[in-house]
C-alpha positions as CSV (number, residue, x, y, z in Angstrom):
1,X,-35.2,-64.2,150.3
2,X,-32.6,-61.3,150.2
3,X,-34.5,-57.9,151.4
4,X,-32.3,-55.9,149.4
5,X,-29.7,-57.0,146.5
6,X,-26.9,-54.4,147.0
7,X,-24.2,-54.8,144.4
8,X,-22.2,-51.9,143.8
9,X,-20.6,-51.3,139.9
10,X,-17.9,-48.8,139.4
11,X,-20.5,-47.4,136.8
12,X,-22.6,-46.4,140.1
13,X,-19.4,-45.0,142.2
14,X,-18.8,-42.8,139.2
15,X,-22.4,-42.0,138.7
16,X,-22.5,-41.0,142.8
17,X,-18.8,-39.0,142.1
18,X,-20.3,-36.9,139.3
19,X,-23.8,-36.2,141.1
20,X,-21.2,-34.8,144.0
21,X,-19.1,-32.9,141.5
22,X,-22.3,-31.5,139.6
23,X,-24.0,-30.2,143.3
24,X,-20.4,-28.6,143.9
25,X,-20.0,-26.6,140.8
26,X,-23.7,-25.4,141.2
27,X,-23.0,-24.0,144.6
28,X,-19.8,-22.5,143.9
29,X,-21.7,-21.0,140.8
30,X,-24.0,-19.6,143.3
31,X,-21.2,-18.1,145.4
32,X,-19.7,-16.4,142.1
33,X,-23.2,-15.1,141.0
34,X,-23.4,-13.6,144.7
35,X,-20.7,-12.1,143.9
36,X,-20.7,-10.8,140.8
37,X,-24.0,-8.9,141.9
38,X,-21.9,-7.2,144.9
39,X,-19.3,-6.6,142.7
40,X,-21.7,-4.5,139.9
41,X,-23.7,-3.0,142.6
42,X,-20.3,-1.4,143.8
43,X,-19.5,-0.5,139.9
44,X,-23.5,1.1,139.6
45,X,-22.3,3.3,142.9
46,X,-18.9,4.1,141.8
47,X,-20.2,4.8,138.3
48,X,-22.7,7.9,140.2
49,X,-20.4,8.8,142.3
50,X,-17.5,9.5,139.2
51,X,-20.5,11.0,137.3
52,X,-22.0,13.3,140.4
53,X,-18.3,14.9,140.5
54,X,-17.7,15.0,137.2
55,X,-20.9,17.5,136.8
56,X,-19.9,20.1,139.9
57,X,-16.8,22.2,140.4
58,X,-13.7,21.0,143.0
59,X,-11.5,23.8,143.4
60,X,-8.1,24.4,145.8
61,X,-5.4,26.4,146.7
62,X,-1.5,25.5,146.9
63,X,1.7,27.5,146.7
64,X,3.6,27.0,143.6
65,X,7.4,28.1,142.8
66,X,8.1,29.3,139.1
67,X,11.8,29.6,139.0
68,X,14.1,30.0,141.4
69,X,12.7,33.6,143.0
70,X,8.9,33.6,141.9
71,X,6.3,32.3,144.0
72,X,2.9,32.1,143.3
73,X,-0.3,30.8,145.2
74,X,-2.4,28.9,142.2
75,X,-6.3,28.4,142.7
76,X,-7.2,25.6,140.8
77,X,-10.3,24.2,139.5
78,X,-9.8,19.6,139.5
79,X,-13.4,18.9,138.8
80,X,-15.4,18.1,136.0
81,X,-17.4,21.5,135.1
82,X,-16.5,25.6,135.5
83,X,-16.9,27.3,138.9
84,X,-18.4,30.7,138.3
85,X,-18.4,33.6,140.4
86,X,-15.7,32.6,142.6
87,X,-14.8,34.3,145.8
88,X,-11.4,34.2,147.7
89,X,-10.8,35.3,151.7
90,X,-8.7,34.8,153.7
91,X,-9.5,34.0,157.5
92,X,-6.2,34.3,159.1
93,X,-5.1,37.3,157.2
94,X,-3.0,36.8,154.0
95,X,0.3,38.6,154.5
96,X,1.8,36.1,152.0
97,X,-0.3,37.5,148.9
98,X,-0.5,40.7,147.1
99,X,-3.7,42.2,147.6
100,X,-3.9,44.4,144.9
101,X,-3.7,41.0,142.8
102,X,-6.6,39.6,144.8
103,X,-8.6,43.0,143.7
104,X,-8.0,42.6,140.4
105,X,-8.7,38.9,139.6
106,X,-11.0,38.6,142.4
107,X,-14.4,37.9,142.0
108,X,-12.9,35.7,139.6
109,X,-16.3,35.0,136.8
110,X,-15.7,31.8,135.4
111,X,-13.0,29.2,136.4
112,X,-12.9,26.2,133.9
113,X,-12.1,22.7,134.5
114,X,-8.4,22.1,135.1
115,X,-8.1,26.0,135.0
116,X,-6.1,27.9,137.7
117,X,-5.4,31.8,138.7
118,X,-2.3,32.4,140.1
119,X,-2.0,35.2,142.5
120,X,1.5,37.1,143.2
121,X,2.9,35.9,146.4
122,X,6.0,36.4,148.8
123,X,7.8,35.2,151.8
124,X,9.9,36.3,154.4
125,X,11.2,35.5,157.4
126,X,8.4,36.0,159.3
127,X,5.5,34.7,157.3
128,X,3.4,32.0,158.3
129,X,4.2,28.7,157.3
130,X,0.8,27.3,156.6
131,X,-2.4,29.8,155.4
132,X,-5.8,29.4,155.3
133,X,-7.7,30.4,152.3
134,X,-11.9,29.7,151.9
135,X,-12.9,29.6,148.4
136,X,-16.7,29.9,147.2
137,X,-18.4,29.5,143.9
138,X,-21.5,29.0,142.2
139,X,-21.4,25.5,140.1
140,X,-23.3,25.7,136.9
141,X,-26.5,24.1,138.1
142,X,-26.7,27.1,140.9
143,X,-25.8,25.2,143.9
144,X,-23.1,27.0,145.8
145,X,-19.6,25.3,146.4
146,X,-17.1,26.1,149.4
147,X,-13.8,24.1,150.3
148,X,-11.7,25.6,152.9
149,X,-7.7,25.1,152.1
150,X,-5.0,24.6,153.4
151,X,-1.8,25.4,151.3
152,X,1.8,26.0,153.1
153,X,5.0,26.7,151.6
């Protein structure tokens, strides 16, 4: 008497070759899954991130040319909501801009998004190249805003 009667049918090598092909496609489902849940978590935090700057003020400063003989230094508002009571100085003095121009638009009261102030500015031989300007505001929630820039001609 036989102990065991092993006879092996193509039906059972394709039964054993689908079994393999089911367990592989289940862990490689599991893989994607993984990754699909890194891949929204990243999304989520993007998606705050975008929405946090999109609700303060992002302001700068950078020398602009308008024609072939007018220069102008542009203060410029790139986020999402106004900048209110904003303040200009200048560390490093600011031979290249007019200060009569910074009196007069300066405590500027409400800078929009994608807004800008241009101030009057000129060169000569021996101006500085590269000028350091410190702007402060107050964003519309009250929390105050400073970016130091760095704009050169």
């Amino acid at each position: 008497m036989e102990l065991f009667d092993l006879e092996i049918r193509l039906g059972d090598i394709l039964l054993a070759v689908l079994v393999l092909i089911t367990w592989l496609s289940f862990r490689r489902e599991g893989r994607l899954m993984a990754s699909q849940q890194k891949l929204l978590s990243l999304q989520r935090e993007l998606n705050a991130r975008t929405l946090e700057k999109a609700q303060t003020a992002d302001l700068g400063a950078r020398f602009v040319r308008e024609g072939e003989k007018k220069l102008k230094l542009r203060i410029f508002n790139r986020g999402g909501a106004a900048a209110h009571d904003v303040w200009i100085e200048f560390p490093e003095g600011s031979e290249a801009v007019n200060e009569q121009d910074v009196r007069d638009k300066f405590p500027h009261p409400k800078l929009e998004p994608h807004g800008s102030v241009d101030l009057i500015a000129v060169r000569s031989y021996d101006t500085r190249g590269r000028h350091t300007v410190q702007l402060t505001w107050r964003n519309e929630d009250g929390t105050e805003g400073r970016e130091v820039a760095y704009p050169s001609f």
